[in-house]
C-alpha positions in Angstrom: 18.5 130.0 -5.8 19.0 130.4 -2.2 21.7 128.6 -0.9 22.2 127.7 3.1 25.3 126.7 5.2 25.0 124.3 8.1 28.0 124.7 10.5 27.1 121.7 12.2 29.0 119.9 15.6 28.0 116.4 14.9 29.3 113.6 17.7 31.2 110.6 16.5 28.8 107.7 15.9 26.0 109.8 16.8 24.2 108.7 14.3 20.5 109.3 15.2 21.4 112.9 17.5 24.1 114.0 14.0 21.0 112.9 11.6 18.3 115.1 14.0 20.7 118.1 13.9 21.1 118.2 10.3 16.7 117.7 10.2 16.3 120.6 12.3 18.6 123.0 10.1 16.7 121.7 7.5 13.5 122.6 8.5 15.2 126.5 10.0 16.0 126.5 6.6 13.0 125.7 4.6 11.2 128.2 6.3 13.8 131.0 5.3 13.5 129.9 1.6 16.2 127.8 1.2 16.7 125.6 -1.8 19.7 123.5 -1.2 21.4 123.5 2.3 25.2 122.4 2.6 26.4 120.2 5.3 30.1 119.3 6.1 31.9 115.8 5.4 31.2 112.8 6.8 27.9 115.1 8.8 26.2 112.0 9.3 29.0 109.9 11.6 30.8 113.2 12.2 34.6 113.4 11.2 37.0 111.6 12.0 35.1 108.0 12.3 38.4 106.4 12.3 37.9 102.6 12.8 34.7 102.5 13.3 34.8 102.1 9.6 35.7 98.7 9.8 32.2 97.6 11.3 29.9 96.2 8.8 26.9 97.0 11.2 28.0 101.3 11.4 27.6 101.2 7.8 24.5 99.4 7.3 23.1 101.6 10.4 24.4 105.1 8.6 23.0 104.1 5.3 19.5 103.4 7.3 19.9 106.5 9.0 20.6 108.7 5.9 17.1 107.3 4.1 15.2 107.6 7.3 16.6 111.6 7.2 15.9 111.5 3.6 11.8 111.0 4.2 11.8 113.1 6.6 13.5 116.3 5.2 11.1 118.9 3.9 9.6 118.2 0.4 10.8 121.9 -0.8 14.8 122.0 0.4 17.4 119.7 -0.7 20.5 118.7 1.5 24.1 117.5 1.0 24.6 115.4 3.7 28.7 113.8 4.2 28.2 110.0 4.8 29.7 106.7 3.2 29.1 105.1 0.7 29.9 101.1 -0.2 32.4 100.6 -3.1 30.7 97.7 -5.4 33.7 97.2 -7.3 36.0 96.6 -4.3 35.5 92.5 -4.4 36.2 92.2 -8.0 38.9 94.7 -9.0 40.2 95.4 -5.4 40.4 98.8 -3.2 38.7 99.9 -0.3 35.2 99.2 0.5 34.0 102.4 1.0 34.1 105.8 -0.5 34.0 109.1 1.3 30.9 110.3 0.1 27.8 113.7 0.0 24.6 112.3 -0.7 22.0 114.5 -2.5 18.8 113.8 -0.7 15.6 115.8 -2.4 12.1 115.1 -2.8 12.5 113.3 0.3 14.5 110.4 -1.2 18.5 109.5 -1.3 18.7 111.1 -4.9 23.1 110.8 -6.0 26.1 110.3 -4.4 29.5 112.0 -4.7 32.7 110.4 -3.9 35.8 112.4 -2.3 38.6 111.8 -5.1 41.8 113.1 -2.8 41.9 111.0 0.3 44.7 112.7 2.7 47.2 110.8 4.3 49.5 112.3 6.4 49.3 114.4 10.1 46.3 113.2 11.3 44.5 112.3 8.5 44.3 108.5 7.3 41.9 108.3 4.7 43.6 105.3 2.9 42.9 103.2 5.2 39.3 103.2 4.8 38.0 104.9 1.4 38.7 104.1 -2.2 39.7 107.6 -4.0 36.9 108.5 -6.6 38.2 108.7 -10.7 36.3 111.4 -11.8 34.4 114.8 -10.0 30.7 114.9 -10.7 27.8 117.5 -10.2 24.3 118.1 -10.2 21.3 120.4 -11.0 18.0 121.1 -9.0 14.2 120.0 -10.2 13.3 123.8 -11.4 17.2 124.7 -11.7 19.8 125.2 -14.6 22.3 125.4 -12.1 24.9 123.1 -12.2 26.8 122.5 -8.9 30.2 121.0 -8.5 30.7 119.1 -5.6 34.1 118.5 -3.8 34.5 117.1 -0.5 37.5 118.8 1.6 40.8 118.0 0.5 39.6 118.0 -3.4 40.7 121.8 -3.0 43.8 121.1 -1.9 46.0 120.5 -4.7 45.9 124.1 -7.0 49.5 123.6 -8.7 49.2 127.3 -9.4 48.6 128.0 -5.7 51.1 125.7 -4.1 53.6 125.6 -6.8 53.2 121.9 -7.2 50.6 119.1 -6.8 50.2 116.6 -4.1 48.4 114.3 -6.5 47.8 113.8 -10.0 44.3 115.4 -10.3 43.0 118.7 -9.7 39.0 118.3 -9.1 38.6 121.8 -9.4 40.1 122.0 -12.7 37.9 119.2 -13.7 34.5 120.7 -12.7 35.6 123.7 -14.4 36.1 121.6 -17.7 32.5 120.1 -17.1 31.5 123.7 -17.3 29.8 123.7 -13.9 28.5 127.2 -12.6 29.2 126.8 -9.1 31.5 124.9 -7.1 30.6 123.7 -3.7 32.9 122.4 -0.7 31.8 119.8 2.2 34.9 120.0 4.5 36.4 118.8 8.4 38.9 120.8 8.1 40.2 120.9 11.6 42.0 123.9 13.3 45.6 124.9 13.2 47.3 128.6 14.3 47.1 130.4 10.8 45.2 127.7 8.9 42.1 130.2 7.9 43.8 133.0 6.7 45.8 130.2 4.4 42.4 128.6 3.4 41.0 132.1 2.4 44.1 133.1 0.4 43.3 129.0 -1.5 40.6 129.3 -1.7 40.0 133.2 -3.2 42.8 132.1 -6.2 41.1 129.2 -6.9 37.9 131.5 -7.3 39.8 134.0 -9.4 41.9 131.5 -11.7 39.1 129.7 -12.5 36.4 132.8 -12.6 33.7 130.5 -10.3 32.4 131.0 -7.4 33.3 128.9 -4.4 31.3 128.4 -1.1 33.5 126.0 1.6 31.1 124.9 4.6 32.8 123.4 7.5 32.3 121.1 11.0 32.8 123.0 14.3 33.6 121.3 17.5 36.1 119.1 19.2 36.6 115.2 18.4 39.1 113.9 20.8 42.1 115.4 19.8 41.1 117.7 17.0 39.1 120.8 17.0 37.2 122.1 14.2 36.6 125.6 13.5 33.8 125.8 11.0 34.6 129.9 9.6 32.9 129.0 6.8 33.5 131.3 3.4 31.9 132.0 0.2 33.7 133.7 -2.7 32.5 135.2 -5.5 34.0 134.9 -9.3 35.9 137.9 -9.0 37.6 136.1 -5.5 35.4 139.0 -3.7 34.9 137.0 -0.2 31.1 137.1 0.7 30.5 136.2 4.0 32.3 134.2 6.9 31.1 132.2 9.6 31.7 132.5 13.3 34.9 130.5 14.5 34.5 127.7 16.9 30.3 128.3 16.9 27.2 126.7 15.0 26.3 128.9 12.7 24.1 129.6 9.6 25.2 131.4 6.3 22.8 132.3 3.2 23.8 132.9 -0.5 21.9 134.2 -3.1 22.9 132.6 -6.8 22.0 134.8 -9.2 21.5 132.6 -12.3 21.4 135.4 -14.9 24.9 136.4 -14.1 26.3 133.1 -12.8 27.6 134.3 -9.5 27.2 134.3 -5.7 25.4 137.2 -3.8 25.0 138.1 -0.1 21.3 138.6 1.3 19.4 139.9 4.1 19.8 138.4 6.9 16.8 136.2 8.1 15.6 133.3 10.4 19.3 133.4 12.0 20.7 132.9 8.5 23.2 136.1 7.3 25.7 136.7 5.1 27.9 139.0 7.5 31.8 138.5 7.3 32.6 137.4 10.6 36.3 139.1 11.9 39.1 136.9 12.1 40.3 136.7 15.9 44.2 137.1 16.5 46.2 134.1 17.3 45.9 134.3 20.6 41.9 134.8 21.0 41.9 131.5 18.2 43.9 129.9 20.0 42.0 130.3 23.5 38.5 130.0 21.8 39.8 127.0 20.0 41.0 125.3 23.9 38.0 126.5 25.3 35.5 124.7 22.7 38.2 121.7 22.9 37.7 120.7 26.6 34.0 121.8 25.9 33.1 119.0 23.4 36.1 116.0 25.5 34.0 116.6 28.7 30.1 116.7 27.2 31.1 114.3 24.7 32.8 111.7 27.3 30.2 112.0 29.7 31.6 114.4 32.0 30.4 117.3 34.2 32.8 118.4 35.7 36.7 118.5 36.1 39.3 118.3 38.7 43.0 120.3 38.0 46.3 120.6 40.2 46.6 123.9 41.0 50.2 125.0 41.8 50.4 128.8 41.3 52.1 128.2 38.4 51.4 129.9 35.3 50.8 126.7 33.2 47.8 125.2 35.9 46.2 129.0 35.9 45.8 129.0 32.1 44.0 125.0 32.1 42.0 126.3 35.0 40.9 129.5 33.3 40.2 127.5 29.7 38.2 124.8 32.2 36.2 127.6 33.8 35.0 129.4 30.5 34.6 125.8 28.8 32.0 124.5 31.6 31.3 127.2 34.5 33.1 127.7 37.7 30.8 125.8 39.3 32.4 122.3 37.5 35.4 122.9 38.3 37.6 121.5 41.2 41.3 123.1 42.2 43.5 121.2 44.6 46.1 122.4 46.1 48.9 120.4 47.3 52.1 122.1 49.1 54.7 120.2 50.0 58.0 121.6 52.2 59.6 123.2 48.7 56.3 125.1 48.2 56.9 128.6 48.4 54.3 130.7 50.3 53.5 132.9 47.6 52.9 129.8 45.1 49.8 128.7 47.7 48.7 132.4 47.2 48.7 132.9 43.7 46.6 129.6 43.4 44.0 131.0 46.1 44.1 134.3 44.2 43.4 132.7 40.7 40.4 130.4 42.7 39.0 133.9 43.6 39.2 135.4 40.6 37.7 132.3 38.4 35.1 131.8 41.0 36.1 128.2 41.3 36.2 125.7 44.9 39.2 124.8 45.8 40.5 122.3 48.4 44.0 122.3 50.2 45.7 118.6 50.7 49.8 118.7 51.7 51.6 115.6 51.0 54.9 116.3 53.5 54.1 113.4 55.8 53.2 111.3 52.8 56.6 112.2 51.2 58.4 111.3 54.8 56.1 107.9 54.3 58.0 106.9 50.8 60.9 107.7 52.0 60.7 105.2 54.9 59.4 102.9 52.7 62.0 103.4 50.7 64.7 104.1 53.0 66.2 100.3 53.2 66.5 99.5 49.3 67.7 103.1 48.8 70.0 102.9 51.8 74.0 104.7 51.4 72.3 106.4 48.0 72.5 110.4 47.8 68.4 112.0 47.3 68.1 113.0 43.7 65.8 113.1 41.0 63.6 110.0 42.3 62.8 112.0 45.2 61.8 114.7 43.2 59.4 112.8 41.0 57.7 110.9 43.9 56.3 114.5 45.0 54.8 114.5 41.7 53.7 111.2 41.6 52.3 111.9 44.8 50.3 114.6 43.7 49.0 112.9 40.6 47.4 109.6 42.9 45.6 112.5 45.3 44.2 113.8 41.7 43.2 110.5 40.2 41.5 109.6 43.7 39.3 112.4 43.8 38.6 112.0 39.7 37.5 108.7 40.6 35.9 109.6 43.6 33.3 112.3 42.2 33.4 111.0 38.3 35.2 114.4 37.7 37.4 114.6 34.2 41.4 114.9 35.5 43.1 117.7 33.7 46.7 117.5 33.1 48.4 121.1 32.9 51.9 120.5 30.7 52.4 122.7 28.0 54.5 121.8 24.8 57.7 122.4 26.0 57.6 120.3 28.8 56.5 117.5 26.7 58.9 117.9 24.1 61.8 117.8 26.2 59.9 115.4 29.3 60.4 118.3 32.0 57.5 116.2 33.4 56.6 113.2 35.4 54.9 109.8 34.3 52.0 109.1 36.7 52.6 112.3 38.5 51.6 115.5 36.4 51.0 113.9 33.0 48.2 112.4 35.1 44.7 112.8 33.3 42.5 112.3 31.0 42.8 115.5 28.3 46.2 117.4 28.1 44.4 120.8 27.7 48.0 122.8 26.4 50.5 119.9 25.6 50.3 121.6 22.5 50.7 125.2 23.3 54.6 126.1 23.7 55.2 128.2 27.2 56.1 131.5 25.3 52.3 131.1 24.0 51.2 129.9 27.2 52.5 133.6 28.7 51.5 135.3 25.4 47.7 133.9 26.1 47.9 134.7 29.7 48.7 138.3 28.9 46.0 138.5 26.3 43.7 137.6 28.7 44.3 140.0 31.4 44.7 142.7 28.9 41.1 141.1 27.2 39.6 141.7 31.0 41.0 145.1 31.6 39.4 146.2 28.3 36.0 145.0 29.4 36.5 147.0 33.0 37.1 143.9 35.3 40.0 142.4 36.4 43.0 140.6 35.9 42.2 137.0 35.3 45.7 135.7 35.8 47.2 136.9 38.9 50.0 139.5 38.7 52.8 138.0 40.1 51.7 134.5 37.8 53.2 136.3 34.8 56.3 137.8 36.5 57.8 135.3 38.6 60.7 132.3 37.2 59.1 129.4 36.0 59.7 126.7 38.9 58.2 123.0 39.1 59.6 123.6 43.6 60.8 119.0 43.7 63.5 121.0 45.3 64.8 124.1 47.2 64.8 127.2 45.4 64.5 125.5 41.8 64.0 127.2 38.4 63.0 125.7 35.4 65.9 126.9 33.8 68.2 125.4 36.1 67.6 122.6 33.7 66.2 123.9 30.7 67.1 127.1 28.7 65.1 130.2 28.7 62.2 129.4 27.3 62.6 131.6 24.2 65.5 129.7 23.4 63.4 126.4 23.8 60.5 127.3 22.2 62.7 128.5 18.9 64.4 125.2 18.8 61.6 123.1 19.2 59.7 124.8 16.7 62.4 124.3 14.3 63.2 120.8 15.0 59.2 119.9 15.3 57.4 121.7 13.1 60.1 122.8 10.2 61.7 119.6 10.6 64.9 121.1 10.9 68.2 119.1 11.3 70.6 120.1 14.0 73.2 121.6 11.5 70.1 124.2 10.2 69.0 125.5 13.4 73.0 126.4 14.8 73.1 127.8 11.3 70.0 130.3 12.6 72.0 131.5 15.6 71.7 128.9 18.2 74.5 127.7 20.3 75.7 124.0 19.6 75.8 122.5 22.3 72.6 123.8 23.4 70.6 122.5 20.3 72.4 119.1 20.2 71.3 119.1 24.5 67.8 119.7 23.2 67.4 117.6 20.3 68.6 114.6 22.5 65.7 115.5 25.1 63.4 115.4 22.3 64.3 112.4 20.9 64.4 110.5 24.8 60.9 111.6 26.1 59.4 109.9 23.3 58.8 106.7 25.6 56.9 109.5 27.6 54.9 111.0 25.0 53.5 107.6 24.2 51.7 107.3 27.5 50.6 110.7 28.2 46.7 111.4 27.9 45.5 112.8 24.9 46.0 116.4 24.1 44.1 119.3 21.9 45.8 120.0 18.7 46.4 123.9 17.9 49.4 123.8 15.7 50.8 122.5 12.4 52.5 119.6 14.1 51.0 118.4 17.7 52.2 115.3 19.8 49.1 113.0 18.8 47.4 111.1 16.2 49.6 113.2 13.7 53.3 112.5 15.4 54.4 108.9 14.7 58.2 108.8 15.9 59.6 106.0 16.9 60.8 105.2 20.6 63.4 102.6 19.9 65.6 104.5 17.4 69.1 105.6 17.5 69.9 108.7 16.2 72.6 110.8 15.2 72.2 114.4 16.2 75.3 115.8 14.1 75.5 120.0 15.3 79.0 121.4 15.0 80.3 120.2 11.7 77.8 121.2 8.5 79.7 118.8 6.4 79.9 116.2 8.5 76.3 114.7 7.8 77.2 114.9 3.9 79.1 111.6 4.6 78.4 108.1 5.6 79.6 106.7 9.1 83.1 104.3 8.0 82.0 101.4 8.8 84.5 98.0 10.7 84.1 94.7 9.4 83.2 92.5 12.3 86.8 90.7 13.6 
């Protein structure tokens, strides 16, 4: 039997253009000989629908919309196809109305379902609030076949206890397909993108294969939905755990299988009609990363209705990098730089922003705000009378700045791109309604150690290809500055950035308390400084636009901190967060 991947970018609620993508692959497919084609969860509505669950009128159109693609699939191919499916029992014996469901459709007709049995709730994902968790795994066999196919549906392979050393929950789906004595297990995933997330999927996903002696083939969405971006690399193992073929990262793609019935295993084939079975090579971290930003503002823009974008240019390293991603994401020609100097502008920051327009082929268009600063400040100049300048004045530059931006997005329809990266959100080095102005926060999830590690990449990337640097120069070498003020540096306020970035790593994404990371070297003081500014630009956070999601734990659907907490950041004494606070009765 010849089986087929789809590595499919569906749109959310799409469901007519998702239903048409998946027809067309199916008829690429027919025509290469393909028996059963794979399509990733939740294909049909794309992934993640999130409340549009709740309407009674999306379901009823999704379950229209899967029979209509049902009759007219093919009559020789059959498709897995992620949808919903209603749960009957919910009105009698309670749960959720809906299960997370593949439908079979062959022979032109809806033919089985198969519900997802581990719903994941936490980061991002809220399944519970919408599906009922299937009680048992189920499979099926072909017209013609004596294959029997196991099919889970994404997170149903996450919970090997031999693999993770424990279980998340109290089956293990893959264990119970086993048991049913299936001969190949299949995998309808949105698995979405994180830095190191496919080489940890592989090494799952090849024990799995190898405990089990069964082969495994894992098909998954590509594309960006709001804040999540989905990779697809798509993998097949054999029952040895010999890994077969890999999709392209962050592409559509098509991958064929051969399964050879006399010896129960997968096999790679020749590659035809754009099918193959080639093993695509996993990219470093930066290139993921940048691919993964790229396809990001990609998908926001096309998928929001926009053409083109508008960015802040300030000759900063942070605005060069979201102007580079913009320009490879949707041509030079959509994208809009502004420059906007003000009397702390240094000449060379003007000049590194007309260098980067030159070498990203992109307009720009020059707009200084001193006599609107000297305006505020006579507006301002009788409330704020006897009082000493200070930060207020600082931010209004920004603020400034961000109302010229929003103007011209509103002006021209463009998409406003903010520029913060991670570490100035974390600690809210940044400016509400100034420079966390916009509508997609293309690096608020990319530390500024990455930020310089990407930039470097990329130059390096363009000297290997014989062109030139992309980033200008003097970009990677100068001191971090947001010039509110003479001669400022970012570290005037913040510490080096290495420093920063290792903190906030281990307070955000290791969870770390205070006490553990001065126990890994860091001054006191210094982490206790940080973890308070962490804990204060939460109010911040909460109004920024939305940002793309690269790492394990992003500020986004997936962080839910509170912003009225009190908290006790505890650094120098280890023992002293062993023991309650004494509390005073009330006089």
């Amino acid at each position: 039997m010849k089986i087929a991947i789809a590595q499919l970018n569906p749109t959310i609620g799409d469901l007519t253009g998702n239903a048409q993508r998946i027809l067309n692959r199916a008829y690429k497919a027919a025509d290469a000989g393909v028996r059963l084609l794979l399509t990733p969860e939740l294909s049909l509505c794309g992934y993640p629908p999130r409340d549009l669950l709740l309407r009674p009128s999306f379901i009823e159109a999704m379950s229209d919309q899967l029979h209509e693609l049902a009759r007219q699939l093919p009559p020789n191919i059959a498709v897995l196809v992620g949808t919903v499916d209603p749960n009957p029992g919910n009105a009698i014996d309670g749960g959720k109305p809906l299960f997370n469901s593949i439908a079979l459709l062959d022979n032109r007709q809806v033919c089985q379902f198969f519900h997802k049995r581990l719903l994941p709730t936490y980061d991002v994902f809220d399944e519970h609030r919408y599906f009922e968790p299937a009680s048992n795994s189920n499979f099926f066999t072909l017209d013609g076949s004596s294959i029997k196919i196991g099919v889970t549906i994404c997170e149903d392979l996450w919970n090997d206890e031999e693999f993770w050393g424990k279980r998340s929950y109290s089956c293990n789906p893959i264990a119970d397909l086993v048991q049913a004595k299936v001969d190949l297990i299949v995998n309808l995933s949105a698995s979405p993108y994180t830095v190191g997330k496919q080489e940890l999927r592989e090494a799952m996903l090849r024990h799995s294969a190898l405990r089990y002696q069964i082969p495994i083939i894992y098909t998954n969405q590509i594309g960006g939905n709001d804040d999540l971006i989905f990779d697809g690399s798509s993998v097949a193992f054999s029952r040895s755990g010999e890994l077969l073929c890999r999709a392209k990262a962050f592409a559509k793609d098509g991958v064929a299988l051969h399964f050879n019935e006399t010896n129960k295993d997968l096999e790679a084939i020749a590659p035809s009609d754009g099918l193959h079975t080639a093993i695509e090579p996993l990219k470093s971290k930066n290139e993921a990363i940048w691919s993964a930003l790229v396809l990001g503002v990609h998908d926001y823009a096309r998928k929001c209705g926009f053409g083109k974008v508008v960015i802040g240019l300030s000759g900063g390293i942070d605005s060069s990098l979201v102007a580079a991603i913009a320009t490879a994401a949707l041509g030079a020609e959509n994208v809009l730089g502004i420059l906007m100097p003000s009397p702390h502008s240094s000449p060379h920051s003007i000049a590194d922003a007309v260098d980067l327009a030159k070498n990203l082929g992109i307009q720009t268009h020059q707009l200084p705000i001193a006599e609107m600063m000297e305006t505020y400040d006579r507006s301002l100049s009788e409330l704020f009378a006897g009082m000493s300048p200070d930060v207020t004045e600082e931010n209004l530059q920004s603020r400034i700045r961000g109302n010229l931006l929003m103007a011209i997005a509103n002006k021209f329809g463009h998409l406003l791109l903010s520029t913060g990266n991670k570490s100035e959100m974390a600690v809210g080095y940044c400016t509400l309604y100034g420079d966390m102005n916009g509508g997609l926060a293309v690096i608020s999830d990319v530390p500024k150690t990455r930020v310089y590690a990407i930039c470097k990449w990329l130059n390096e990337r363009e000297k290997q290809a014989g062109r030139g640097e992309m980033i200008p120069g003097n970009v990677l070498i100068k001191p971090p500055s947001a010039e509110l003020k003479p001669d400022q540096k970012d570290e005037d306020s913040l510490p080096p950035y290495e420093i920063l970035d290792d903190i906030l790593y281990r307070a955000i994404e290791n969870h770390e308390s205070p006490v553990e990371i001065v126990a890994a070297g860091h001054d006191p003081a210094t982490v206790e400084r940080v973890v308070q500014l962490l804990t204060r630009a939460e109010f911040k956070r909460r109004q920024a636009p939305p940002g793309l999601k690269v790492t394990d734990r992003a500020f986004g659907t997936g962080w839910r901190m509170p912003i009225a907490a009190r908290l006790r950041h505890i650094v120098k004494n280890p023992q002293e967060h062993k023991s309650p606070v004494t509390l005073h009765a009330a006089p």
